[in-house]
N, C-alpha and C positions, 0 to 999 in steps of 0.2 A: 504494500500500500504506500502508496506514494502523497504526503501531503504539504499544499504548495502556502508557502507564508513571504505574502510582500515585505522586503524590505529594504536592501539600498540601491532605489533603480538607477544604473548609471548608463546614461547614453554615452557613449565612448565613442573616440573617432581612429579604433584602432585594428588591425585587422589579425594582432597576437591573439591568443586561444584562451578561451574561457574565460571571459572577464567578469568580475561580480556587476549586477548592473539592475534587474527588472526586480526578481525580487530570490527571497531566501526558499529554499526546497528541503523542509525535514523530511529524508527518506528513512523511514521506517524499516529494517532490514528484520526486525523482533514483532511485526504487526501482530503477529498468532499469536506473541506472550504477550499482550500488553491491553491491560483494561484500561481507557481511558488516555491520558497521555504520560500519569505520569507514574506507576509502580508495575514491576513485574506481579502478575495473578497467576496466568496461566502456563506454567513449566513444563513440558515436554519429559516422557518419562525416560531415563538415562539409558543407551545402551552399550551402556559401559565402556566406552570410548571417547577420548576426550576430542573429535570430531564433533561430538555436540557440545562443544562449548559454545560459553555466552558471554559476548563483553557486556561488562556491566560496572554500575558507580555502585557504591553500596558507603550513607551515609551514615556515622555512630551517632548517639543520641545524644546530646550536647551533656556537657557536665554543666556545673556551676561555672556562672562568667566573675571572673576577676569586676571589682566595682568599677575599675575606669575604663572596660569596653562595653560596661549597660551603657546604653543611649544616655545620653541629658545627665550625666554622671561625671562629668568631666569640669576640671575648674583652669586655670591659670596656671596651678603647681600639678596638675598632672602628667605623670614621665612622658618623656621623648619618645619622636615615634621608634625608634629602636627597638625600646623597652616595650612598646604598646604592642607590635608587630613580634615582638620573642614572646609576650606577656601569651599573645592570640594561639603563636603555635604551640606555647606549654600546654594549655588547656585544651588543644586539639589531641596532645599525646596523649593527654591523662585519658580523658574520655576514649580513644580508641584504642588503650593498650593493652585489654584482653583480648580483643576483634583482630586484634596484629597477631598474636601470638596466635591466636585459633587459627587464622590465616596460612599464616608459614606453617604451621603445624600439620597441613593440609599435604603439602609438597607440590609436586608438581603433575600428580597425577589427578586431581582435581581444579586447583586453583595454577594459574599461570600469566607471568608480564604485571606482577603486582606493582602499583603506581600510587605511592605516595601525594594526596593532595589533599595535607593538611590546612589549605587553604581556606575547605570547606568541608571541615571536616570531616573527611573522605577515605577510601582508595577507589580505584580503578582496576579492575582483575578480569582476567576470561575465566569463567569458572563454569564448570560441569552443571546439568539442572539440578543433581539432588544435592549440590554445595549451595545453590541456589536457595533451594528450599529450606535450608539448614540455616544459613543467615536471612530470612524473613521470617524465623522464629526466633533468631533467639531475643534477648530485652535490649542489649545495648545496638541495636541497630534499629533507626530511624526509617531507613526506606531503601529500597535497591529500584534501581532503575535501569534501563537497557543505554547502554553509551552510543546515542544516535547520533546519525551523520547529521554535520548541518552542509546541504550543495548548494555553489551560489549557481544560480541559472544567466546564462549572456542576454543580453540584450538581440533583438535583434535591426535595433536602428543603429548604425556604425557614419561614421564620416571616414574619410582618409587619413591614415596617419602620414606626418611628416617627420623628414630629417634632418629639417632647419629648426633650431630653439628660434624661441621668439624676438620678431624684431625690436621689438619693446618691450619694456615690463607686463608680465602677465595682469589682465584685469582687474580677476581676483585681486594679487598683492596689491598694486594700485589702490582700490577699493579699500582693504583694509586700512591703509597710511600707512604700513609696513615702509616705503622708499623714503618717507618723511622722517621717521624712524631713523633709519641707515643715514638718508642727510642731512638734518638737524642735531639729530643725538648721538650721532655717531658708533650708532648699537645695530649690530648685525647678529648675534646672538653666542658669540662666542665663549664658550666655558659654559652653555646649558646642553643639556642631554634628555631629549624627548624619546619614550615608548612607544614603539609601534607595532601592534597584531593584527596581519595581515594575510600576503599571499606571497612573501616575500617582498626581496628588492634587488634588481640588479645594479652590484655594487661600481659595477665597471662603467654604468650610462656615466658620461662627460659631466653631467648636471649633478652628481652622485659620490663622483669621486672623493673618495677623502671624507666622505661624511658620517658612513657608517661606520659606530666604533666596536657595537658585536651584533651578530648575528646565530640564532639559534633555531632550529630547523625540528620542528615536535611533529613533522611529517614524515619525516626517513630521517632519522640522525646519524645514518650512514652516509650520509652528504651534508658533512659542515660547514662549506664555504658558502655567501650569500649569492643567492637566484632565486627567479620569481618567473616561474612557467605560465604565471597567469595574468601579469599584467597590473592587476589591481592596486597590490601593493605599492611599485615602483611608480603610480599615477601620485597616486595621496601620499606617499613618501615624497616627490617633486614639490610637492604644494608645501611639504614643511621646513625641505631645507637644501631644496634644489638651488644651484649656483648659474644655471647657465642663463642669462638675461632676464635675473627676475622672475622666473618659476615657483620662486621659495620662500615666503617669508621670513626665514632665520637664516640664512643662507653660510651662515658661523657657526652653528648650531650643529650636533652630531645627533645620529640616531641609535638608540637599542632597538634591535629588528627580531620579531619573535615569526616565525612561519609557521603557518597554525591551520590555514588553508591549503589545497593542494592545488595542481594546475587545471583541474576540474572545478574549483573552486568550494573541494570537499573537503572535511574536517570532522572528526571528533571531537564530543565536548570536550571527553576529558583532555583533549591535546588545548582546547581554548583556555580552558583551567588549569591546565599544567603552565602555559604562558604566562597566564598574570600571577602566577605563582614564584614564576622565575625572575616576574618583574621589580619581586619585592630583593633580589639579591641576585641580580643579573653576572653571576659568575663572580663573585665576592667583589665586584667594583660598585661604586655607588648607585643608588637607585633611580632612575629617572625623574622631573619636577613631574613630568605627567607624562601618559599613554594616552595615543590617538586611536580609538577603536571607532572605523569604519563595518560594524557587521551589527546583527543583531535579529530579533523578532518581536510578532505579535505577543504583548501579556497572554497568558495563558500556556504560553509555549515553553518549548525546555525546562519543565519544572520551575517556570519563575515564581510560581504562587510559594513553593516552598523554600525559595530562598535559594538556591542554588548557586546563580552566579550574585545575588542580593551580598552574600555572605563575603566573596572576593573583592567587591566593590568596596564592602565598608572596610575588607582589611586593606587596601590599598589605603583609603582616608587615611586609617590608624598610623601607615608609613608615611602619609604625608604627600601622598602622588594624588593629582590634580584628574580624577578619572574622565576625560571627554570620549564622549558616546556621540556617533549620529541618530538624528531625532530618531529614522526611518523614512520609509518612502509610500505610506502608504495614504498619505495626503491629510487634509482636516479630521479633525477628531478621530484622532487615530491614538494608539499608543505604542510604542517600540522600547522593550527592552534588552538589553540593561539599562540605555538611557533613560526611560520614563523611572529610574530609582527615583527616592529622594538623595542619595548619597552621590549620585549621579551626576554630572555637567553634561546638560543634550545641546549638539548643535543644528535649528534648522538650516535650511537653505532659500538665497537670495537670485537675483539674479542683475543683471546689469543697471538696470534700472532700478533699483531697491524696491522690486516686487517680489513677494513673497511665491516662492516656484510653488505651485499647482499640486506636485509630489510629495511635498514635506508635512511631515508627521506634526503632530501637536494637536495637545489635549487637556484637560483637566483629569487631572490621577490622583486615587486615592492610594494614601498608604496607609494602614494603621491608624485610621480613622481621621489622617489628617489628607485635607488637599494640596496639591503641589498641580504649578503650570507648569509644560514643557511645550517647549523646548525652553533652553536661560536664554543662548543668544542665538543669533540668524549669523552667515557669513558666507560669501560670495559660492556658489555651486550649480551653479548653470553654465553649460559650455565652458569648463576650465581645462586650461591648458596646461600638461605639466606632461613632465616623465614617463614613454613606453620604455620597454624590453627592448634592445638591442641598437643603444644610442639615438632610437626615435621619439618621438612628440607625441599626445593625443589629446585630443577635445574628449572631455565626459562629462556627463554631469548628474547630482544626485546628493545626498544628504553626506554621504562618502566622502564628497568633495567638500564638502562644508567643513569639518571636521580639523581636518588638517588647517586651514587657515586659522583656527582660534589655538592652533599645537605652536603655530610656527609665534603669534603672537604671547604666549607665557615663554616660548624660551626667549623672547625679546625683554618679556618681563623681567625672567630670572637673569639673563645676562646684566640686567641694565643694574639690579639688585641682588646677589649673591644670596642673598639672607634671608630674603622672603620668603612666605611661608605659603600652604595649601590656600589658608584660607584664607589669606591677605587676596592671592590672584584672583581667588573667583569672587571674592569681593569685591574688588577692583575691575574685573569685568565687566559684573552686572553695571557698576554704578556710570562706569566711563560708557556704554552702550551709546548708538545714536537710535534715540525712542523710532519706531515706527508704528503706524496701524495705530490702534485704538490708545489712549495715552497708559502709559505703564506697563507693566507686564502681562503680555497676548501671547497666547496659543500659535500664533503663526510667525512674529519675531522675538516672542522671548522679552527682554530688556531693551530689545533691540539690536541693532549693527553692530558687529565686530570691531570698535577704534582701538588703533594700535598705538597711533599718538600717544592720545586721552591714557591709555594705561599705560604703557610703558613711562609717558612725565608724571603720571600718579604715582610709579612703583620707587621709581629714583627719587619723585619728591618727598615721601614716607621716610626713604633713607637718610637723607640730608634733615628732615624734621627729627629723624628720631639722634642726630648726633650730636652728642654736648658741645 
């Protein structure tokens, strides 16, 4: 059973393979086991061969939370994200250290490819059906789920791609103030490090070079060097720190590249979880100011109701990384998560004219009894130009593309400012915004416009106010 969920439609102008673009395709490979969308019911009976295995997440049932990761618990003296984010995975071990050991204890003839993602309080395992059946009984396990593909689907409106960079500053950056930026403040974004999970990046494009500082591959980790079979990545990578004529708004700015899609534009959750997992200690070098997550789906999808990626989201805040999500693409009152979190920063999409593009998600969301608008802010994503696969160009456009331009703008921030924090930037976001649509915060621009100016002389002037 195949079922199809709109999310970042991107009109591309490229003719490489597989681009993410119209919308998200949960294929279902577990349809026989799976009541509903989101627990395994019905198990297939073993015939003793581990040919019927089953990838599957299997969640432990939370312990007690340390006081300073309940919500609304937190003060001015409470520990560093370091400490917040060591504090999150103690309390993941504790809660899961019987379920480990019953695990291993399994071998290999049962359980196999076990996948640590304490993230979310997890593992990741192919296990046999009646190992199945064994952890849906016992108490310290919360729920098992089948590890579905998420496939992005192509478009099938394409333009031609070129293999000229632009003769002028890309729109988008334009648009942002991004060049105003680089001419007045003389801040290109040099010394920040933005997170990217995508479909890769080809590290080799001209526009590219030198930018990415690692790259990590949760598709085949038999191939560690950076590539991007599908395009997608290497487009919204362009847009944050592309050099070649103003492609990029940070264009000083380096990237952490996590590949998490494949050149079909498929993926395992657990390989998405396994990313933002890695992002919190990207190979023991510092952790990015923030992750540009170009993907997503409708609420109700991927176990959002239970938290699933809810749970990664808030431990990134914990670290202190700035989580930007595209709204989605599934137009007016719509909801797309992970962005529709409230922990969340959604970006919609604009278009040359400061019209709000026709595809862009936004809605009023409830979390936990409280309402939140998304998208925060709107930012250039119609018809943008940046970065293909194999030194070429492409036009795309979509929520995708929006995304990247408010990435390339915090590491303008954090360049301009060192010291700044989570929540200074997205405060400083919202407020520096250019309103559009209805006055204050709408469903279709957020706070409004993307100002890179407006934030980056907010970010440095904080710095200069706060020095004796």
């Amino acid at each position: 059973m195949t079922r199809f969920v709109v999310n970042c439609r991107d009109w591309q102008a490229v003719r490489f393979r597989a681009v993410l673009a119209l919308a998200v395709v949960l294929l279902n490979p577990l349809s026989s086991l799976v009541a509903g969308d989101r627990v395994l019911s019905k198990v297939p009976q073993s015939r003793g061969a581990f040919d019927a295995g089953i990838r599957i997440i299997v969640r432990a049932r939370p312990g007690s939370l340390p006081r300073v990761l309940v919500p609304g618990a937190r003060n001015e003296s409470s520990p560093s994200p370091d400490v917040l984010v060591a504090l999150r995975r103690s309390q993941a071990d504790g809660a899961r250290r019987n379920l480990e050991a019953f695990l291993r204890s399994r071998g290999q003839s049962t359980a196999r490819n076990l996948e640590d993602l304490w993230i979310v309080n997890a593992f990741a395992l192919e296990a046999t059906p009646d190992l199945v059946k064994e952890l849906q009984r016992r108490g310290d396990v919360e729920a098992v789920y089948p590890d579905r593909y998420v496939k992005l689907v192509p478009t099938t409106s394409a333009q031609p791609q070129s293999p000229e960079p632009p003769a002028d500053v890309a729109w988008g950056v334009a648009k942002t103030r991004a060049t105003e930026v680089w001419e007045q403040l003389k801040v290109r974004g040099a010394g920040a490090t933005i997170g990217h999970i995508d479909t890769g990046v080809d590290a080799a494009h001209p526009a590219l070079a030198g930018r990415i500082l690692l790259f990590k591959n949760f598709i085949n980790p038999n191939l560690p060097q950076p590539y991007d079979d599908n395009g997608h990545g290497t487009h919204t990578a362009g847009s944050i720190v592309g050099s070649a004529n103003g492609i990029g708004v940070a264009p000083a700015a380096k990237l952490i590249v996590a590949k998490a899609l494949d050149g079909n534009g498929s993926g395992r959750l657990s390989g998405l979880l396994a990313a933002m997992q890695w992002m919190l200690n990207p190979d023991g070098m510092d952790r990015p100011v923030a992750v540009s997550n170009s993907w997503g789906g409708p609420r109700n999808s991927l176990y959002q109701e239970e938290g699933v990626f809810r749970d990664a989201v808030k431990a990134w805040v914990d670290a202190g990384i700035v989580p930007l999500f595209s709204s989605g693409n599934s137009g007016p009152n719509t909801e797309c998560v992970p962005g529709a979190y409230p922990e969340s920063f959604a970006v919609g999409a604009t278009d040359k004219n400061d019209v709000d593009a026709d595809f862009s998600s936004g809605a009023e969301s409830t979390w936990d009894g409280q309402t939140y608008i998304r998208p925060d802010l709107a930012a250039p994503g119609v018809v943008v130009y940046s970065a293909a696969p194999g030194g070429y160009y492409a036009w795309m456009s979509g929520t995708s593309m929006a995304c990247p331009h408010v990435a390339g703008v915090v590491a303008l921030m954090k360049s301009a400012r060192p010291s700044i924090t989570a929540s200074e930037i997205t405060k400083i976001l919202t407020e520096s915004g250019t309103d559009l649509g209805r006055p204050g915060k709408d469903t279709r621009f957020g706070f409004g416009l993307i100002d890179a100016m407006k934030a980056v002389t907010a970010a440095r002037s904080q710095a200069l106010s706060a020095t004796p």
